[in-house]
C-alpha atoms as a printed R data frame, in Angstrom:
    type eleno elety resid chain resno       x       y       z
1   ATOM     1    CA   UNK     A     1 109.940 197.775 126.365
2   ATOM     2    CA   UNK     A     2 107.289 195.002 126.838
3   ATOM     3    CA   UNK     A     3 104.562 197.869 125.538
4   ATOM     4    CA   UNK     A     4 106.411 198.613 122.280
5   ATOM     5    CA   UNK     A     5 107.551 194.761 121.549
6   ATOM     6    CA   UNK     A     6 103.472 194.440 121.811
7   ATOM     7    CA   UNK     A     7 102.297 197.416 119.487
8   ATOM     8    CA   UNK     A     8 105.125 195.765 116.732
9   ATOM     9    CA   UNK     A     9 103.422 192.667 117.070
10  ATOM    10    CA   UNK     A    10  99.948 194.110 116.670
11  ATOM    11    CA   UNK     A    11 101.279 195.508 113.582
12  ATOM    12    CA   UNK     A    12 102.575 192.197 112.269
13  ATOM    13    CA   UNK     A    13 106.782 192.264 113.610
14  ATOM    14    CA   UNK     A    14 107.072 189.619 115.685
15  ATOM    15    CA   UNK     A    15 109.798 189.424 118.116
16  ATOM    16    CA   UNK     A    16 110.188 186.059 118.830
17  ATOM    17    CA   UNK     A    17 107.028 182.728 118.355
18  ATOM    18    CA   UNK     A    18 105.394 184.152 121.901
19  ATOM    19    CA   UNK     A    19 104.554 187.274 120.326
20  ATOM    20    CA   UNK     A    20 103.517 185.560 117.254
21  ATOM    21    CA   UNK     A    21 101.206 183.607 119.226
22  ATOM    22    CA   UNK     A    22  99.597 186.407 120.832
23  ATOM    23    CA   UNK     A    23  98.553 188.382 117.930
24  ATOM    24    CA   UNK     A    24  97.140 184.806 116.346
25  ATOM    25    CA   UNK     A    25  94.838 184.827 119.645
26  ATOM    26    CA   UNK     A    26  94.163 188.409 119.567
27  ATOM    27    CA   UNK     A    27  93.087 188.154 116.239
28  ATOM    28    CA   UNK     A    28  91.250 185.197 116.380
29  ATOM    29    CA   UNK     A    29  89.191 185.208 119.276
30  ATOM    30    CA   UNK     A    30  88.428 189.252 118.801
31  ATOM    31    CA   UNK     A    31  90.169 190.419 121.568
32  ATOM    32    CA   UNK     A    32  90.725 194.064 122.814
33  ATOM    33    CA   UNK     A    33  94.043 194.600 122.992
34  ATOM    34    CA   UNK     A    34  93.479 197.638 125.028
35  ATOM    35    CA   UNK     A    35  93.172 195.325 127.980
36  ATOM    36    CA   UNK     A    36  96.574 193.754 127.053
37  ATOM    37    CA   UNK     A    37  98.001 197.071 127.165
38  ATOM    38    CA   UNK     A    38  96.479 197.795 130.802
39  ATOM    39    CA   UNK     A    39  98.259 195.008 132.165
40  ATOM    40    CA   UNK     A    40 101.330 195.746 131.191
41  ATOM    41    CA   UNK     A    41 101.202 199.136 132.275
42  ATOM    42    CA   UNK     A    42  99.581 198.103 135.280
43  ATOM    43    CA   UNK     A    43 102.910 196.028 135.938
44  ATOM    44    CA   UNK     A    44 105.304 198.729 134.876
45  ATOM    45    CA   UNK     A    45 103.535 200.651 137.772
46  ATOM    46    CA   UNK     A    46 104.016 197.790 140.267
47  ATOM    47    CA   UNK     A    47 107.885 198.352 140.334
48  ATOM    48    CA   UNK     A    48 108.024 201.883 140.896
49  ATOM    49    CA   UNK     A    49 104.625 202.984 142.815
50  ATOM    50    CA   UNK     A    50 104.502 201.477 146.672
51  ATOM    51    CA   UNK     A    51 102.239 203.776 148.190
52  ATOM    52    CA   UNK     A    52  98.744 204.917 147.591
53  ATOM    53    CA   UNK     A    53  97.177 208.042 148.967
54  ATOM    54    CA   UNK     A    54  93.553 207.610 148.351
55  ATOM    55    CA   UNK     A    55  91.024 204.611 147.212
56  ATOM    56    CA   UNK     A    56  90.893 205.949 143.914
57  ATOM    57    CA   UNK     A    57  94.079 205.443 142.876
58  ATOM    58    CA   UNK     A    58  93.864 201.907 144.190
59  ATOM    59    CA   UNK     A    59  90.813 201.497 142.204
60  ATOM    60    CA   UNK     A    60  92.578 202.969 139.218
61  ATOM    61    CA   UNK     A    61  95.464 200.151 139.806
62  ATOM    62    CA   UNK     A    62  92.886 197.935 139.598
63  ATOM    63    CA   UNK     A    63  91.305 198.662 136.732
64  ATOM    64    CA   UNK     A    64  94.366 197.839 135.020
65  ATOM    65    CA   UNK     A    65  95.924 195.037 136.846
66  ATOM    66    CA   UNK     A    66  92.793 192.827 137.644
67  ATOM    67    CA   UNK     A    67  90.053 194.015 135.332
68  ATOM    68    CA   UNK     A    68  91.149 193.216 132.282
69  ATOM    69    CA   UNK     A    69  91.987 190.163 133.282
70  ATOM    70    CA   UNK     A    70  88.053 189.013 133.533
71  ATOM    71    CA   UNK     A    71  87.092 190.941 130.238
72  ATOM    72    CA   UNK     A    72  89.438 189.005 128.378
73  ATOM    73    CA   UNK     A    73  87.785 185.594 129.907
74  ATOM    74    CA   UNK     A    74  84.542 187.347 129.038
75  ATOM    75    CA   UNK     A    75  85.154 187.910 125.259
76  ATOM    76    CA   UNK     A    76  86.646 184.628 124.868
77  ATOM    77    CA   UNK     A    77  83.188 183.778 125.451
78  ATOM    78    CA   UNK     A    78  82.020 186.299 123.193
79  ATOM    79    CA   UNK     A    79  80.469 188.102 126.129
80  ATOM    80    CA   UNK     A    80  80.764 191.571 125.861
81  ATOM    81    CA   UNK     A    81  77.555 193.706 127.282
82  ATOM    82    CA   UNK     A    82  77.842 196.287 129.695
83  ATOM    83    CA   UNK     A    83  76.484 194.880 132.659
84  ATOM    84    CA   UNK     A    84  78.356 191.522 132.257
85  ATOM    85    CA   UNK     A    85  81.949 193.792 132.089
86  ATOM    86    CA   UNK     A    86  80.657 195.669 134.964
87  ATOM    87    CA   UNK     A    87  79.625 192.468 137.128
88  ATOM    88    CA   UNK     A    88  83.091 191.437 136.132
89  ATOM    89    CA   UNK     A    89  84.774 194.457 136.871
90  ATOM    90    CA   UNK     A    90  83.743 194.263 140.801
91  ATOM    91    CA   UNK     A    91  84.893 190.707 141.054
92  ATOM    92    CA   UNK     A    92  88.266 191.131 139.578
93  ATOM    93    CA   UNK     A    93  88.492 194.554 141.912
94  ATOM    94    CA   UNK     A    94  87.560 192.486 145.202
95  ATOM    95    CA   UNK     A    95  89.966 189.374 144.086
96  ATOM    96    CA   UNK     A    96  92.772 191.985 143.900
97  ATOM    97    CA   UNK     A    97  92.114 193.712 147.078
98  ATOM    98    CA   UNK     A    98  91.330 190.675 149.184
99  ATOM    99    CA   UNK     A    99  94.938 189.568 147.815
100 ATOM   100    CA   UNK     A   100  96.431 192.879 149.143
101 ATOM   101    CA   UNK     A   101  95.137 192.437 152.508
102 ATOM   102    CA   UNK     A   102  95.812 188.701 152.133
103 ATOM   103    CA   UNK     A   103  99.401 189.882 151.721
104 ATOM   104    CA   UNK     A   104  99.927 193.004 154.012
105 ATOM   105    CA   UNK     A   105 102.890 191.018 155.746
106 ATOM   106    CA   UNK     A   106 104.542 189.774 152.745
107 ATOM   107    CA   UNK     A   107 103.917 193.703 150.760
108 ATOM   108    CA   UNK     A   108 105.660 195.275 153.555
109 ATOM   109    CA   UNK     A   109 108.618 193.718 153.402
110 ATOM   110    CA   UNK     A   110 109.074 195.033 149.647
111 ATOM   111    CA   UNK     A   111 108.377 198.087 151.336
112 ATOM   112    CA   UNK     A   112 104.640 197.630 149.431
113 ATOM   113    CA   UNK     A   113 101.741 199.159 150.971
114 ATOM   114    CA   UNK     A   114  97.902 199.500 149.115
115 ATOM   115    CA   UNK     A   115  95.693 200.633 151.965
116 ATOM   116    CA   UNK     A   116  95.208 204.026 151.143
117 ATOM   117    CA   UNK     A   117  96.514 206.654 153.049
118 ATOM   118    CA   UNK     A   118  93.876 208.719 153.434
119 ATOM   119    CA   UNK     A   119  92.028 206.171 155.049
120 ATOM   120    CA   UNK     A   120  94.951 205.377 157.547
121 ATOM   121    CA   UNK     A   121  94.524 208.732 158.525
122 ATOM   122    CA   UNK     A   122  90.975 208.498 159.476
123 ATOM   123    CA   UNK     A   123  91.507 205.403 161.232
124 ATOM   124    CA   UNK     A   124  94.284 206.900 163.324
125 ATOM   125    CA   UNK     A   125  97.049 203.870 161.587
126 ATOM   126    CA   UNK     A   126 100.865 205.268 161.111
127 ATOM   127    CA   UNK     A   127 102.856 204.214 158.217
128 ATOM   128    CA   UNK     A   128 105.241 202.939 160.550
129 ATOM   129    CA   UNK     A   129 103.233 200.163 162.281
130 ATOM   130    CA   UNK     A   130 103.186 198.335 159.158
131 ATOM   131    CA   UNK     A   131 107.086 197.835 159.162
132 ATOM   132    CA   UNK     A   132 106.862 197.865 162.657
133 ATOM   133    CA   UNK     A   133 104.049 194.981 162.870
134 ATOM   134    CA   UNK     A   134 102.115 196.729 165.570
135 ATOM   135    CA   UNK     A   135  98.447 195.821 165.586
136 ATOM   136    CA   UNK     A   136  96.109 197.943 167.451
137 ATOM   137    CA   UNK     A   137  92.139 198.656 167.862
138 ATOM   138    CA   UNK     A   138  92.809 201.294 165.111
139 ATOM   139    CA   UNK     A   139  94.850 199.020 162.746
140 ATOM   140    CA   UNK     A   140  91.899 196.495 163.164
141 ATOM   141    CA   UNK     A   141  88.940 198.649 162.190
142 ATOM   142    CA   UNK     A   142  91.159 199.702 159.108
143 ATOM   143    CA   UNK     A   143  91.136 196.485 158.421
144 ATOM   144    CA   UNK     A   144  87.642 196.072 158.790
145 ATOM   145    CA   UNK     A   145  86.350 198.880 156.508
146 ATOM   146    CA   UNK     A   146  88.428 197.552 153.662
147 ATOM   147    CA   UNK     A   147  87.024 194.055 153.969
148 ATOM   148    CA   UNK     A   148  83.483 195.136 154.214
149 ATOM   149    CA   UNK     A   149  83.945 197.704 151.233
150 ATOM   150    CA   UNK     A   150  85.350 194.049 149.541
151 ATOM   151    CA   UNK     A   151  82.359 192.174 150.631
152 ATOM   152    CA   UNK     A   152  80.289 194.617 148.422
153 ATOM   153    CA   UNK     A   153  82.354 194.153 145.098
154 ATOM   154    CA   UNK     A   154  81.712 190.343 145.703
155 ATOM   155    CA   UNK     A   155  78.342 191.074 146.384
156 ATOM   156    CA   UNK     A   156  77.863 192.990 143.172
157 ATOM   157    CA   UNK     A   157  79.555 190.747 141.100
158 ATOM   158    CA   UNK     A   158  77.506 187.844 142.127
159 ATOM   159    CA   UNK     A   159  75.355 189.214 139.492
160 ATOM   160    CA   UNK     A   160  77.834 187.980 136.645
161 ATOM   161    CA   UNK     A   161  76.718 183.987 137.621
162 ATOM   162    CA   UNK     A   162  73.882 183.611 135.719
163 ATOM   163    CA   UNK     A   163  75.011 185.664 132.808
164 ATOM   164    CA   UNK     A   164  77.629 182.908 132.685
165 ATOM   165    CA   UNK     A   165  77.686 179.664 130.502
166 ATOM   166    CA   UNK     A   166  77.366 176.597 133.149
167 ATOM   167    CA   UNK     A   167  80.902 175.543 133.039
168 ATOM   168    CA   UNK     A   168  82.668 179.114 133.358
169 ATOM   169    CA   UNK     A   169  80.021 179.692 135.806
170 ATOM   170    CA   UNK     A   170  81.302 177.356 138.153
171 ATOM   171    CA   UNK     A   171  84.860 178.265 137.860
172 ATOM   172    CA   UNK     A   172  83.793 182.241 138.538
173 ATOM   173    CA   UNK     A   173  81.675 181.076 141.050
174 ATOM   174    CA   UNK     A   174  84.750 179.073 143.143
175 ATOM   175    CA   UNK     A   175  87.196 181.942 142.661
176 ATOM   176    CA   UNK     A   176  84.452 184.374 144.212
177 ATOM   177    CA   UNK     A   177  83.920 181.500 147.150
178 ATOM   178    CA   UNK     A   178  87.426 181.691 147.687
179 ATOM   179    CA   UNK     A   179  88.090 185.221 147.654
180 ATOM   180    CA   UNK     A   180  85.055 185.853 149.987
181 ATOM   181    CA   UNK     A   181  86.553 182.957 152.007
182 ATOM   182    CA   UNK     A   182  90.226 184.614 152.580
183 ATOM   183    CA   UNK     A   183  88.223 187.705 154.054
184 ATOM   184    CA   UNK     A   184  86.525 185.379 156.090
185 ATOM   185    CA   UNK     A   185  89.734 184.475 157.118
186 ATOM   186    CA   UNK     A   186  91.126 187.860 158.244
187 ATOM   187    CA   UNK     A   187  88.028 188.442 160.155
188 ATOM   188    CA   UNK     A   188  89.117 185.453 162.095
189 ATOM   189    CA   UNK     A   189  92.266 186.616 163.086
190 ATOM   190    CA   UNK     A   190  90.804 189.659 164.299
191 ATOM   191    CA   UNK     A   191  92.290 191.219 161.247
192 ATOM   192    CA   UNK     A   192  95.774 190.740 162.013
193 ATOM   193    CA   UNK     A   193  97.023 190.392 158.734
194 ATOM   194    CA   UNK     A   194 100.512 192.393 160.079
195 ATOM   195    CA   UNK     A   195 101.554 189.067 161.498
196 ATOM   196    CA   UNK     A   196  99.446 186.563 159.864
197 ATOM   197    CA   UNK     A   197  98.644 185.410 156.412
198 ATOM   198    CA   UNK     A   198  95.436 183.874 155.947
199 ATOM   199    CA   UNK     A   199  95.354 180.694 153.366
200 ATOM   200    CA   UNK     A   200  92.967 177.945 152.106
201 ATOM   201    CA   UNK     A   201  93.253 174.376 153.562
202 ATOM   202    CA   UNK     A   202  92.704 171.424 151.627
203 ATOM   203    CA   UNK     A   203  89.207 171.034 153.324
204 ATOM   204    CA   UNK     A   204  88.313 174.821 152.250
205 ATOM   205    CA   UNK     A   205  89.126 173.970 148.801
206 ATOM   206    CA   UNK     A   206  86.838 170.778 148.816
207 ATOM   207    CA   UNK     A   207  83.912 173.065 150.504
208 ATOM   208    CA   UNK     A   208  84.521 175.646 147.605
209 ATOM   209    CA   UNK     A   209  84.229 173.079 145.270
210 ATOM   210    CA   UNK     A   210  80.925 171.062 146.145
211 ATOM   211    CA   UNK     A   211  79.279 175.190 147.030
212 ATOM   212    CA   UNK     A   212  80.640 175.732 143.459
213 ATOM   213    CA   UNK     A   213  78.726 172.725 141.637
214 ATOM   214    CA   UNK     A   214  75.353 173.543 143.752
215 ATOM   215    CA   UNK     A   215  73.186 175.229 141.925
């Protein structure tokens, strides 16, 4: 419903003043609305699709859930190269997965799951210890391959700092501090995210903040 309310709009038949609004902004700032698109289809997919079978598919979730989401900050900015989308791409990939493992407990109990399958296998981890909250030497080197696989999106993203204009830069810069801080987190716990949810304290925010205004 959502998509075809949006392709009226893009057309000029407005639904009600939000859609209105969104075609003004489209239009004015340049915007793809491909990315719009993405997001809600990325969404319709949400409700249905609760399992994953391989890391492709998650990446191909992410692509259209998270992604977007940074190229449309990016071309408000009128940034629009290759590399700079690309830079962006990984850190909008590693937000969303360090939010899925940030969540594992609360996913489950929508019967949500985004570690691939595939890679459960490998590790030896049943479908049924998720529900079942049992945490084990294989359920914790899971745990650690996707946070270290994370660590490299942030890592590669990085790169998207000094492409940045000084005040966006900052703000990128304190969302990829905090990201990279949640996974710092789960490593903590010993990567028992079946039981615990990692969060930011007031004094982790402050931290993030002053590493954020260094240069």
């Amino acid at each position: 419903m959502y998509q075809s309310t949006f392709s009226k709009s893009l057309e000029g038949k407005f639904q009600n003043d939000f859609w209105f609004a969104l075609y003004n902004t489209i239009h004015e700032y340049n915007l793809t609305p491909k990315y719009f698109y993405d997001l809600l289809n990325a969404f319709k997919q949400d409700i249905s699709k609760t399992r994953y079978h391989s890391f492709d598919e998650v990446l191909n979730y992410c692509e259209r859930s998270a992604n977007p989401v940074g190229r449309i900050v990016l071309e408000f900015f009128n940034i629009r190269d290759e590399d700079s989308k690309r830079y962006s791409d990984a850190i909008c990939t590693a937000l969303q997965l360090t939010n899925f493992y940030q969540d594992v407990s609360i996913d489950i109990k929508k019967d949500r799951i985004y570690i691939p399958i595939d890679e459960m296998d490998r590790f030896g981890v049943k479908l049924n210890q998720f529900e079942l909250k049992q945490n084990n030497t294989n359920f914790e080197q899971l745990l650690r391959f996707q946070v270290d696989r994370t660590k490299d999106y942030f890592s590669i993203g990085r790169n998207l700092f000094s492409r940045l204009p000084r005040k966006l830069e900052k703000q990128i810069k304190a969302t990829v501090l905090g990201g990279e801080k949640i996974l710092e987190k789960i490593e903590k716990i010993n990567f028992n995210v079946l039981t615990h949810r990692p969060k930011l304290s007031k004094i982790d925010y402050m931290n993030i903040l002053l590493k954020a205004l260094m240069k």
